[in-house]
DOMARTOR-192221 format. One record per residue (C-alpha): x, y, z. Coordinates in steps of 0.05 Angstrom, whole numbers, padded with zeros to 5 digits, always signed. Each point is the difference from the previous one (the first is absolute). Layout:
REM DOMARTOR-192221
XYZ/...
REM end
This chain:
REM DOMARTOR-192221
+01249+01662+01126/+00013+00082-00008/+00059+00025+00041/-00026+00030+00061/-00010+00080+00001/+00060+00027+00040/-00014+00051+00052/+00004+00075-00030/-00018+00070+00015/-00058+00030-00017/-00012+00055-00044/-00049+00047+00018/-00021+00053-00052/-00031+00057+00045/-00051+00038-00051/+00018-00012-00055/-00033+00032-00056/+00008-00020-00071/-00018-00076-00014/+00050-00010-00049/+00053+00014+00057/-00019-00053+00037/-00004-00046-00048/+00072+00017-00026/+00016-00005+00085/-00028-00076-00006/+00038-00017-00057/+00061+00030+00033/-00004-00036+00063/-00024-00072-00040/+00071+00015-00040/+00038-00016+00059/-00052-00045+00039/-00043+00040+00040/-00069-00011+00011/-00019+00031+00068/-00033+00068-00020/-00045+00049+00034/-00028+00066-00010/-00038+00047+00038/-00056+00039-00020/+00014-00003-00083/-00024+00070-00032/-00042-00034-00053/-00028-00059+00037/+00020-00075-00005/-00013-00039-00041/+00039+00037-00058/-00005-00026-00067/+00054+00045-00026/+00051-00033+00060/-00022-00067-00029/+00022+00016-00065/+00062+00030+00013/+00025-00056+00055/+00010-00047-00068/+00002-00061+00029/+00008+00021+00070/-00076-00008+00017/+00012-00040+00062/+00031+00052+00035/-00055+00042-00002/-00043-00051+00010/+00024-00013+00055/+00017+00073+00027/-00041+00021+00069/-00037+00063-00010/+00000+00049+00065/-00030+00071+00027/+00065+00024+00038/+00076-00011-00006/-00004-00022+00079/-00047-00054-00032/+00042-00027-00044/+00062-00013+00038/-00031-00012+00075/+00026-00070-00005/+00060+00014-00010/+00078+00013+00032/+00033+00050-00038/-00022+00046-00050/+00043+00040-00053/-00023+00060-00043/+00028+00012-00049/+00011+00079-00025/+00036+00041-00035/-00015+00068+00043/+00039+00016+00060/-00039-00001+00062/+00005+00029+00065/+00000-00063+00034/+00056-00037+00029/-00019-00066-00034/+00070-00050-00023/-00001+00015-00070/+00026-00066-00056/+00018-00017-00064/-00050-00047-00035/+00060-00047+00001/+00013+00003+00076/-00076+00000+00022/-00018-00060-00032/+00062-00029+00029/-00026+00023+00063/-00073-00020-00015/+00027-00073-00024/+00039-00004+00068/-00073+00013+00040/-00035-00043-00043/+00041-00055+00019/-00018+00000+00064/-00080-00003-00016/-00007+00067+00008/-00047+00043-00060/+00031+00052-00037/-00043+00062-00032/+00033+00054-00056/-00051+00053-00013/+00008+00035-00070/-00040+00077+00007/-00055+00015-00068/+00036+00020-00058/-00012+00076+00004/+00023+00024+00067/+00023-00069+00032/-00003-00019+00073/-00032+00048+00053/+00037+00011+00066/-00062-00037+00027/+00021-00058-00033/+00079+00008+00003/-00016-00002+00086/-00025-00059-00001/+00059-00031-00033/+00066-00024+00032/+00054+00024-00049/-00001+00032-00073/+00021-00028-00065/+00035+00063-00036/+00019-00011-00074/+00072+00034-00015/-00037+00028-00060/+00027+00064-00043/-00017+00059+00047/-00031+00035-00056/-00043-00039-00014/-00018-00053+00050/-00077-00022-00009/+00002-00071-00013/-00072-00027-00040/-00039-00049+00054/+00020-00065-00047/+00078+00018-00002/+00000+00016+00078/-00028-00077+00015/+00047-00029-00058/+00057+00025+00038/-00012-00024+00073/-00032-00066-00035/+00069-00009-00034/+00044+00015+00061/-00049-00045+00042/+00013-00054-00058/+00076+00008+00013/+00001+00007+00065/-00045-00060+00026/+00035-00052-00040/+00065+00008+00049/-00009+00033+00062/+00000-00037+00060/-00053+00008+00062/+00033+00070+00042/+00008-00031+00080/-00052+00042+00032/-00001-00013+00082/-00070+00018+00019/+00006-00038+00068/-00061-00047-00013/-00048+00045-00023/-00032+00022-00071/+00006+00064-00039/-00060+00051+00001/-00036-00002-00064/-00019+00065-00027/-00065+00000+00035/+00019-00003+00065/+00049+00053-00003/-00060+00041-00039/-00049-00016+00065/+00056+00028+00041/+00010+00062-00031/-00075+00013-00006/+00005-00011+00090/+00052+00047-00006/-00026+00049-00036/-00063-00004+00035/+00023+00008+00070/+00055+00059-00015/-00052+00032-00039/-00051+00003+00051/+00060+00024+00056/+00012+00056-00045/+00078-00017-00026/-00023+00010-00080/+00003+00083+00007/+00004+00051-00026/-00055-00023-00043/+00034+00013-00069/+00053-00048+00019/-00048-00056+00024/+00001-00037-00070/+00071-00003-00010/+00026-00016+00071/-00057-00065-00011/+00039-00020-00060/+00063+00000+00028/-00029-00034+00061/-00020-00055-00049/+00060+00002-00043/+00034-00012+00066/-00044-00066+00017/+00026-00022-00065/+00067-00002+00008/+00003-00031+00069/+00016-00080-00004/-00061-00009+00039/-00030-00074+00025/-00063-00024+00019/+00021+00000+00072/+00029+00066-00005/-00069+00033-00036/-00039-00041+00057/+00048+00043+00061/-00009+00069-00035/-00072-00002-00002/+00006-00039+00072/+00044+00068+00023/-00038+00062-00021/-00069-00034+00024/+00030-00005+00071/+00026+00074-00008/-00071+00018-00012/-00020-00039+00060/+00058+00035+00042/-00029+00070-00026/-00072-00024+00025/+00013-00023+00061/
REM end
C-alpha cells in the first residue's frame, strides 16, 4: 500500500507566463514532495505542452494542479496565505524567511488548517492586489543588487525549507476557544461588506486616495487572527449600525 500523502501547502503560481517555468516549478516542488499546485489565470492557456515537457517526470503535479480566474479563487479555502516578494511594500504585513514560514506554515498545518504561498509571474512578480490578500510575506535575503529570483528557483526554495521544516516541527498550541479559523473566503466576503458599506457613507475620499486606503483596508483583514465566529459578529455589527442610521 503507498504511504499516505502528508498534508502540505499549496503552491499557487499567480500568472504565470512561460510554460517551461512551470514545468521547472513542478519538478521543483515533486523534488521535495509536493504535489498540491494551483495557478490562476496562466498567460498561455492550460494545457501547456512545453510545462509537460519541462516537469520531467513531475507530470502528476500538473496533472493534478487546479486552474483558477482570480488569486481570491485560488486560496478562498484556505487559513493563511504567504506571498512571497522580493519588493518592499507599503504594507505592514510580518515579513519571513523561507525557513521560518514554512516552520510557521508546518505548525498550522498541523492543526488541519490549509496553507497557500503565492509566487508573482516571472516579469514583474506579485501585484499589491495579490500581496493584500495574503497574511505574511516570504522575503528571500537575496544580493540587493540583484534580487530577481526565476519562478522555478523561488518554489525550490520554499519547497526545500517546507521539506526541512515539516519533518520536525511540532503542532504550535493555538487557543481559539472552540471555534475554527476563517478561511480566506470569509475574510474576502468581509472585506467586500466593508468596503461596500464605507464606500457608499463616503469614508474612501478624496477620490485619488480611494484605491489605496481599500488596499490597506484589506491588507488589514489579512493580518487579523480572525474566526468564523468573529467574521459572523463584524458583518452582524455594521448591519445593525446601518439599521441604527435608518431608524
Amino acid at each position: 500500500m503507498a504511504a499516505e500523502i502528508k498534508a502540505q501547502p499549496l503552491f499557487v503560481l499567480v500568472r504565470p507566463q512561460m510554460g517551461e517555468n512551470i514545468g521547472a516549478a513542478a519538478r521543483a516542488m515533486y523534488n521535495f514532495g509536493l504535489t498540491d499546485m494551483a495557478m490562476v489565470a496562466p498567460r498561455d492557456g492550460w494545457p501547456n505542452s512545453r510545462a509537460v515537457a519541462l516537469a520531467s517526470g513531475a507530470g502528476r503535479v500538473l496533472d493534478g494542479a487546479q486552474i483558477h480566474d482570480h488569486t481570491a479563487d485560488a486560496v478562498a479555502n484556505c487559513a493563511f496565505v504567504f506571498a512571497t516578494t522580493a519588493r518592499s511594500r507599503d504594507m505592514t504585513n510580518p515579513v519571513f524567511t523561507p525557513e521560518a514560514a514554512m516552520a510557521k506554515a508546518a505548525q498550522i498545518i498541523a492543526t488541519g488548517q490549509r496553507v497557500a504561498v503565492l509566487f508573482g509571474p516571472e516579469r514583474a512578480g506579485l501585484e499589491n492586489d495579490d500581496v493584500a490578500r495574503a497574511n505574511a510575506i516570504i522575503n528571500v535575503p537575496v544580493n540587493p543588487d540583484f534580487a530577481s529570483l526565476n519562478l522555478a528557483q523561488c518554489v525550490l526554495l520554499t519547497a526545500y525549507e517546507w521539506r526541512r521544516q515539516s519533518e520536525t516541527v511540532a503542532p504550535e498550541t493555538v487557543h481559539w476557544a472552540g471555534q475554527e479559523p476563517a478561511t480566506l473566503i470569509e475574510v474576502e466576503k468581509l472585506a467586500q461588506h466593508y468596503e461596500q458599506r464605507l464606500d457608499e457613507a463616503g469614508f474612501f475620499f478624496p477620490l485619488h486616495k480611494a484605491e489605496s486606503m481599500k488596499l490597506a483596508l484589506r491588507n488589514m483583514w489579512s493580518r487579523l487572527p480572525l474566526t468564523s465566529a468573529d467574521v459572523r459578529t463584524l458583518h452582524g455589527m455594521v448591519r445593525q449600525l446601518l439599521r441604527g442610521r435608518q431608524g
